[in-house]
N, C-alpha and C positions, 0 to 999 in steps of 0.2 A: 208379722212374726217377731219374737224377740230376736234382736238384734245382735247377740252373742249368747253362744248356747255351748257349754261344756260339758262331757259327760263322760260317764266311764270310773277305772280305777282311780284314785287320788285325783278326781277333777274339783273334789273342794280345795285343793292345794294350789287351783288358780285364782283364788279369790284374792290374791297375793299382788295377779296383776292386772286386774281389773282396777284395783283400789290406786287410783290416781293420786299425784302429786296435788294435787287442787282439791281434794276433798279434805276439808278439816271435821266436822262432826260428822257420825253416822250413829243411825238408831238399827238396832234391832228389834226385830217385831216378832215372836213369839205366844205360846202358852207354857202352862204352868208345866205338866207332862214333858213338853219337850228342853223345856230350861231345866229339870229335874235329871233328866236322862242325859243329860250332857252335852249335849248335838250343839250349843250355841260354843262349846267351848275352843275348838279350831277357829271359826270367825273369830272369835274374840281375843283366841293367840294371836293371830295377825293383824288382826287394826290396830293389838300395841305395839309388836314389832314395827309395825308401820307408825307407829308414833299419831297414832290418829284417835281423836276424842269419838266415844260411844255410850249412850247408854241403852238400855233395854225396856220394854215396852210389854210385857208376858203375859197383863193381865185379859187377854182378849178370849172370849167365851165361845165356846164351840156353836157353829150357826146363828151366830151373833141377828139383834135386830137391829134395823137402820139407828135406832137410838143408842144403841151400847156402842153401833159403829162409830157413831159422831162423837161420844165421850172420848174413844181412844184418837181418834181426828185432832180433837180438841184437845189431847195431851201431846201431841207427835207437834202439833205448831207452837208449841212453848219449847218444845228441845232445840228451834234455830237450826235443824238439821238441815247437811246438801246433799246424803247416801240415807236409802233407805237398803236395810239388808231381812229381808224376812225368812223367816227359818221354821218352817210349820208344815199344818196340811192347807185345805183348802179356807177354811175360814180364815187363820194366821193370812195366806196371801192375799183373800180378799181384802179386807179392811187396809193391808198395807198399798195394795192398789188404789185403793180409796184416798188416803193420807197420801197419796204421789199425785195428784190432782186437786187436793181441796186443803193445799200448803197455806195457803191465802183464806181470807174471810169469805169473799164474794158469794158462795154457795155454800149452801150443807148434802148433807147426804139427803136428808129428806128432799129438797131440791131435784137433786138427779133421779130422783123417783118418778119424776114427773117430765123431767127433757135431761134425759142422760149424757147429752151432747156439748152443755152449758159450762162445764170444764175441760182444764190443758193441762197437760204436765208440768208438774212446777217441780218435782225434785226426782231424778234419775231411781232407779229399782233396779234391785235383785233379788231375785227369788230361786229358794232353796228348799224342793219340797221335801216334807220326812215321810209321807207316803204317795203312792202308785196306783191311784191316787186320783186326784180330782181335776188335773188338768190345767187347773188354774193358774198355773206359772206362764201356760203358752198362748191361754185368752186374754180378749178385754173385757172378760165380764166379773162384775161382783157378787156375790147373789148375799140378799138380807131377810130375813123375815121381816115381814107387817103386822105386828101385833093384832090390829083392829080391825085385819082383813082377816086373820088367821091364816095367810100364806107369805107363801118365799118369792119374793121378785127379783130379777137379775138387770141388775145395771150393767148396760154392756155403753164403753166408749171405749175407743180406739188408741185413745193417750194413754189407758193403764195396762197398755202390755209393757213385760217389763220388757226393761232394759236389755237386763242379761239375765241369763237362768245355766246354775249348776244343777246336775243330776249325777249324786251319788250314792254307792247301793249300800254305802258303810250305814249312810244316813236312816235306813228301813230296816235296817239289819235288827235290832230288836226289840219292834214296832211287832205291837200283843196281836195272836192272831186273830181275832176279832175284827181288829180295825184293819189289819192288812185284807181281810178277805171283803170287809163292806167297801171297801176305799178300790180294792180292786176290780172289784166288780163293776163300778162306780166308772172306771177306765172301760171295763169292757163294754159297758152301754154309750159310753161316748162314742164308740169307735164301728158298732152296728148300725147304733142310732145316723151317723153323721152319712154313713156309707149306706143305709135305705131311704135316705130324706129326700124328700121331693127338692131340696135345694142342693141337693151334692152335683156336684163336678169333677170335672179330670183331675183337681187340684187337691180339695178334697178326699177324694177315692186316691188317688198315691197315700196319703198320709194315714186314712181310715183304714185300708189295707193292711199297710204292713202295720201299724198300732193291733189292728184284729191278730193279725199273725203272732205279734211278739206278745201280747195279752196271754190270748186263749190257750198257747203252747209253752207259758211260763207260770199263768196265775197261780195251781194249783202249788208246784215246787215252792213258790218264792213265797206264796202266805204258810206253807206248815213244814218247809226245812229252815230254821236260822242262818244255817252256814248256806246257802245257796247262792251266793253274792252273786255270781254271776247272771240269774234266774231273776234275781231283783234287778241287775242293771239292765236288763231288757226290761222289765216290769216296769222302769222310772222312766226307760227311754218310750216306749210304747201309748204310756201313761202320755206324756211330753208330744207325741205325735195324735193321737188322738183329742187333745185341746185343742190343736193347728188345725185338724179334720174340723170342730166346731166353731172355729172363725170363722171358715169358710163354708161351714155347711151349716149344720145345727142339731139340735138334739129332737126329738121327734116323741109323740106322745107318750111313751115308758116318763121321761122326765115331767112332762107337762103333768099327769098325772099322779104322781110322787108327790109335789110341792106341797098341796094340800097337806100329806101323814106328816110333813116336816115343820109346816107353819102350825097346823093346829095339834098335833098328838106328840110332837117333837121327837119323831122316828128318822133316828139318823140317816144322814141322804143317801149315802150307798145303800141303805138297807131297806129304803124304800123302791128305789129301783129295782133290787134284786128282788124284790116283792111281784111286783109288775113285769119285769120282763119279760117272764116266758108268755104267761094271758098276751102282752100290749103285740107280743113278734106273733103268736099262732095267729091272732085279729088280721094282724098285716100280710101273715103271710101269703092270701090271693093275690093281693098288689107287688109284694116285693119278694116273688119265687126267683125268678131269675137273678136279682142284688146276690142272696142268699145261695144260690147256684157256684154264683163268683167266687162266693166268701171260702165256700167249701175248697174248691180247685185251690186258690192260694193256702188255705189254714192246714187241711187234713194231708199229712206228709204222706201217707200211704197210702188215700183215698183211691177208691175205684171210679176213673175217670170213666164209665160204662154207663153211670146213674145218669139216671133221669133228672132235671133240672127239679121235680117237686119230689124224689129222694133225697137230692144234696140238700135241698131246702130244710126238709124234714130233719136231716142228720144234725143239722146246724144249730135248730132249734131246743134237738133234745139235749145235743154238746150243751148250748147253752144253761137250759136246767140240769146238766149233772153238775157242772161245774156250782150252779151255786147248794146243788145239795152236798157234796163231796166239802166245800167250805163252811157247812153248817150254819148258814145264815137262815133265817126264817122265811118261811114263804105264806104264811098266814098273817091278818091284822088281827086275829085272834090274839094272837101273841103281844101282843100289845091293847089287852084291854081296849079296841076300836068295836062299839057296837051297829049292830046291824042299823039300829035307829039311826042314827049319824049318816046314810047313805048317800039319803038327795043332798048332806049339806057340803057330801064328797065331793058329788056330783058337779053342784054348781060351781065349787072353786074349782075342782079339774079343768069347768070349761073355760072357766075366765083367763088360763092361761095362752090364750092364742099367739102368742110369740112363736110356741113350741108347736101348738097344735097345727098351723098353716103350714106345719113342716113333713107332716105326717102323709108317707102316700097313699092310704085310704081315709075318707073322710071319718072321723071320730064324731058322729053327733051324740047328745047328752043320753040315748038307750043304749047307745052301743060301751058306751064310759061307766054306765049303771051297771053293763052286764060285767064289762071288765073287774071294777069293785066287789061284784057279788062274788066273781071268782074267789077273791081272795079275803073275802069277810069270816 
């Protein structure tokens, strides 16, 4: 886990004392959108007041591929920098996770594609998500596209959790709803996902829990009220526990299955999740009625604790597709020009993701992944 974690009202106002006597340069790492909208401008008050050298780093492309990753790699080691300060959603802090391990020559990102393990930290991180979001602040993974594979791989090593992580709700506050609803949903599959995985634990399940809780019972207010600040600071904090839940647990076929719409059709990663969801949980729900059972007793404030373990299941399931119909996110690949022809070529990158799929507690073989697809074709 990150090693110092702030959160709440004015908890960007601690980045004040974080920022050590011993750091002379820091970069910020950024996009265009969020350098535009302001959000770098607090960091940036206080590394002067602090009298400390920064520059910025903005150019980084939404679901970057390991090659654009390595360009911005290969600009952040000519800055000399000892703080890395990233100010983004998930892409912004991958690549900065990235750049806090491959400060040195030794490796490239192409590299870790292949033994992820093969770098260390070489410069301290902070991460500072602008949505609720992807989780990334509180893993060690990165995730890049592969052009030549046409899917998304995740580099996961254990040196790029950050450092520190603030969560503030000023930060999401007017983040278009579009991307608050995919990005959120985006949380809420981390946090099903991690809590039905055949790898969950006690440790785990504390954190996927209460992230489901503060998710499911905030998403709706915090992507379509702007003033709901306190709706978003559960949303960033939930977000924030639900990435700790996939440290330690993982994500489970919804994601395995996504990677594909994201490497090859470039459908952004919340919104391919939210695609898959409800199909990848009804598939699962023989194996994981009682997870889903659980979920119900903690999430539903007024539930009727009388239900039957494959009622609560059921309730759980369909909670989960209202919320994403109620956020107007798409649930068809239709929607995205993806043809039916394209299926088996779904199919086969779906399966090749077995990092996710050994996680899943019904087996997903390649008919059962076909049928999923055809769902949503």
């Amino acid at each position: 886990m990150p090693k110092n974690v702030f959160a709440g009202q004015h908890a960007l106002e601690q980045l004040g004392a974080i920022l050590t006597a011993d750091i002379k340069k820091a970069v910020i790492f950024t996009d265009k959108g969020v350098l535009s909208a302001g959000l770098t401008g607090i960091p940036e008050q206080i590394l002067a007041d602090k009298g400390i050298e920064y520059s910025i780093i903005s150019e980084i492309p939404a679901e970057p591929s390991y090659l654009q990753a390595q360009e911005i790699v290969d600009r952040f080691k000519h800055e000399h920098a000892d703080f890395i300060i990233a100010v983004g959603g998930g892409s912004v802090m991958d690549v900065a996770k990235l750049a806090s391990i491959l400060a040195t020559d030794a490796y490239t990102v192409k590299d870790l594609l292949d033994n992820p393990l093969l770098a260390q930290k070489q410069v301290p991180s902070l991460m500072i998500p602008t949505t609720a979001g992807t989780g990334s602040e509180a893993t060690p993974n990165s995730i890049v596209a592969v052009p030549e594979q046409e899917l998304k791989v995740g580099i996961v090593n254990p040196a790029m959790i950050a450092d520190y992580v603030i969560l503030d709700g000023r930060l999401i506050k007017k983040l278009p709803k579009h991307i608050a609803a995919a990005t959120g949903v985006d949380a809420l599959c981390h946090a099903i996902e991690c809590f039905t995985s055949a790898k969950a634990n006690p440790f785990s399940d504390t954190f996927a829990l209460e992230g489901l809780d503060l998710i499911m019972n905030n998403v709706i207010e915090a992507c379509t009220n702007p003033e709901a600040l306190e709706a978003k600071n559960k949303m960033l904090l939930g977000s924030f526990y639900a990435g700790v839940a996939i440290t330690s647990s993982g994500t489970t076929a919804v994601h395995a299955l996504s990677y594909p719409l994201g490497g090859k059709y470039h459908i952004p990663h919340g919104v391919s999740n939210a695609i898959l969801l409800t199909p990848v949980m009804r598939f699962n729900e023989p194996a994981i009625q009682e997870h889903l059972a659980r979920a119900y007793d903690r999430v539903v404030k007024d539930g009727n604790r009388e239900l039957s373990a494959a009622e609560k299941s059921r309730f759980i399931i369909s909670e989960l597709e209202r919320i994403v119909a109620v956020l107007e996110i798409p649930t068809s690949l239709k929607t995205f020009n993806v043809p039916e022809s394209d299926l088996e070529g779904l199919v086969e990158a779906g399966m090749q993701v077995t990092r996710l799929l050994v996680n899943n507690m019904r087996e997903v073989t390649p008919d059962d992944a076909r049928k999923i697809y055809m769902e949503v074709l």
